[in-house]
N, C-alpha and C positions, 0 to 999 in steps of 0.2 A: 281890658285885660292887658297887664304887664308882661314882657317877656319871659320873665323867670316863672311867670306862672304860667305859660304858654309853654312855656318847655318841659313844667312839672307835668301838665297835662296832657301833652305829649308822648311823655316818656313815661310815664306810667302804665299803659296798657304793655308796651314793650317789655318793661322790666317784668310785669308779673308774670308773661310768656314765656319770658327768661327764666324766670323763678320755675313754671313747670316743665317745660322742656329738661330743665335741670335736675329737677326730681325726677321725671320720666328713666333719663338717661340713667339717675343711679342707680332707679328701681331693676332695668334690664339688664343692664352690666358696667357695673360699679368699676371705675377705674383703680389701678391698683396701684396707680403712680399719684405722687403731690399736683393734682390739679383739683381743678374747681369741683368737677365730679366727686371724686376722692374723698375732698374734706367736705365736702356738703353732708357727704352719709357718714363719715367717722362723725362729725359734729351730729347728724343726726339720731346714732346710735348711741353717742351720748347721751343725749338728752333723754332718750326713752329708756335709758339702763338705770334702773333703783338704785337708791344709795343701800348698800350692804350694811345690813343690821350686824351690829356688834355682838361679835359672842357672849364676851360677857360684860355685866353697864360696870360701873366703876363699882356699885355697893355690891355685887358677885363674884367680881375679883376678889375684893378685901375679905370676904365669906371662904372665897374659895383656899387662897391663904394661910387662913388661919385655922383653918377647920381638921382636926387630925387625920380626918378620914380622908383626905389629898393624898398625904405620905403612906396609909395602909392601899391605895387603888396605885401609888404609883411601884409599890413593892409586890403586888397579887399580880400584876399585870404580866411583867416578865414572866413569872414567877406560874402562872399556865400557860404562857407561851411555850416553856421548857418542858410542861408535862404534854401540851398538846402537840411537840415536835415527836418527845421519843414515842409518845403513845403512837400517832400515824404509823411509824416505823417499823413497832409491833404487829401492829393492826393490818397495815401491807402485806406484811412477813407470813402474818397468820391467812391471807388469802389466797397467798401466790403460793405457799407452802404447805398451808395444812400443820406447821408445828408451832407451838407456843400459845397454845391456845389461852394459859392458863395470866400467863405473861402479858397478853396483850389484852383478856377483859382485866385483869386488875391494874392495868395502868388509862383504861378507861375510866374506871372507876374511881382512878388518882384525878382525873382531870376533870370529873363531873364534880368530885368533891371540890375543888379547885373553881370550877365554875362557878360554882351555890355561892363560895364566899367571898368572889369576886362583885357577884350579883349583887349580895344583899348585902354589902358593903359600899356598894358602889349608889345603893338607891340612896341608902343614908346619907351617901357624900351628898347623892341633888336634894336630898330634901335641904340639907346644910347649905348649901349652895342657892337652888334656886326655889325653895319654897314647896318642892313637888317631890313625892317619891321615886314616880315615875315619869316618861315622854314631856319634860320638860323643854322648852322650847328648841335650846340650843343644841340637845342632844336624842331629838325625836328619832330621828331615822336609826341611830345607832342603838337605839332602845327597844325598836321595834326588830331589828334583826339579833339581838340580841335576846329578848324572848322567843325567836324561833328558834336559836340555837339552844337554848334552855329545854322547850319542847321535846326538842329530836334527842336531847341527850336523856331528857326524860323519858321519853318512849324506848328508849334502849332498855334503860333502867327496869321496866314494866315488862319488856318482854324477857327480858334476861330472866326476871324472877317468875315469871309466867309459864315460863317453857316456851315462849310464841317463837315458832318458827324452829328453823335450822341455827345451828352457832355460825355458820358463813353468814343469813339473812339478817343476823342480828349483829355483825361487822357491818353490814352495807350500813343501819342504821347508823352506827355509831361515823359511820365514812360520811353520812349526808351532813349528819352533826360539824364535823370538820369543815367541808367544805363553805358550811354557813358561817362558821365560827372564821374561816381565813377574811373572808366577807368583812364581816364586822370588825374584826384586826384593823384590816386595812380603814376602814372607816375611820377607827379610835386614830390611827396612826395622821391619815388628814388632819384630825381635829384638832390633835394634839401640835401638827406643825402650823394650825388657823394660829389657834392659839400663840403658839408662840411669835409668828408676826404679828398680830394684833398687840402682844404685848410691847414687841418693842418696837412698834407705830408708836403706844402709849407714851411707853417713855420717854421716846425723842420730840413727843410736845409738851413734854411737862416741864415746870423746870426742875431744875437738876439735883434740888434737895428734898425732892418731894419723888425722885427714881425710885422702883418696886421691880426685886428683881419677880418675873413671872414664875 
């Protein structure tokens, strides 16, 4: 046996000691400074972090695009935002006071209408888009709280015309409605800023004649 390989077999049991002593340490307390600890588990935590699926592949984009139902979801959208503000407003007003009762179920009922054709405008954009009506992949969770909100504003709807309940109990519903619906806002509002860095990732690797504004 040669040296170099007397020192390989030497220093091997060492190194791989090394190696777990190394993991030990980061497993217990990760250094938070640039040392060996440090970047073992950053380098580590790389490795084990999935590469992030693209919102949308390149043929969904150019779908999504093109598709007129974009510019009708991107004009609805505000567009209940504003009914969903002043209605809270009414809707508060009518709890804390007792007056305008009439005022705040018919701007309920501005914003359910407003809902419906955001909804069923918006399935049409995914079918346009990704093939699907509904819970299409990229926008599952926002679809799913999105028929809750549908729900609650539907069951208002039911009780209103029902008699069910008191007109206070039949505010609270429409109050649950809101709060699911800010929910989901805020959801649309992430996605929409995913989106927008994802697009212009796209752009900055493509070349430059081949740019799409998102």
């Amino acid at each position: 046996m040669n040296v170099s390989s007397a020192t390989r077999v030497k220093s091997g049991p060492s190194h791989s000691l090394s190696a777990v002593l190394n993991d030990l340490i980061d497993r217990i307390a990760p250094c938070p400074w640039e040392t060996n600890a440090g970047v073992n588990l950053v380098n580590r935590e790389r490795r084990r972090a999935p590469a992030r699926e693209p919102l949308y592949s390149s043929e969904e984009r150019r779908r999504r695009d093109e598709s007129p139902w974009t510019l009708v979801q991107g004009v609805l959208a505000p567009l209940q935002f504003m009914a969903f503000a002043v209605s809270l407003g009414l809707v508060l007003r009518y709890l804390a006071t007792g007056d305008g009762y009439e005022a705040a179920t018919a701007s309920i009922l501005v914003k359910t209408v407003a809902l419906y054709a955001i909804m069923i405008t918006g399935s049409i954009w995914e079918k346009d888009v990704f093939g699907k009506w509904l819970f299409a992949r990229a926008f599952f969770w926002e679809d799913v709280f999105s028929m809750l909100v549908l729900g609650l504003q539907t069951l208002y709807l039911v009780a209103l015309i029902a008699g069910w309940g008191s007109p206070a109990e039949q505010m609270m519903i429409a109050v649950a409605a809101y709060a699911a619906y800010m929910i989901n806002a805020a959801q649309f509002v992430l996605k929409l800023r995913a989106a927008r860095l994802e697009a212009t990732s796209h752009e900055a690797s493509a070349p430059s004649h081949l740019g799409q504004l998102a």
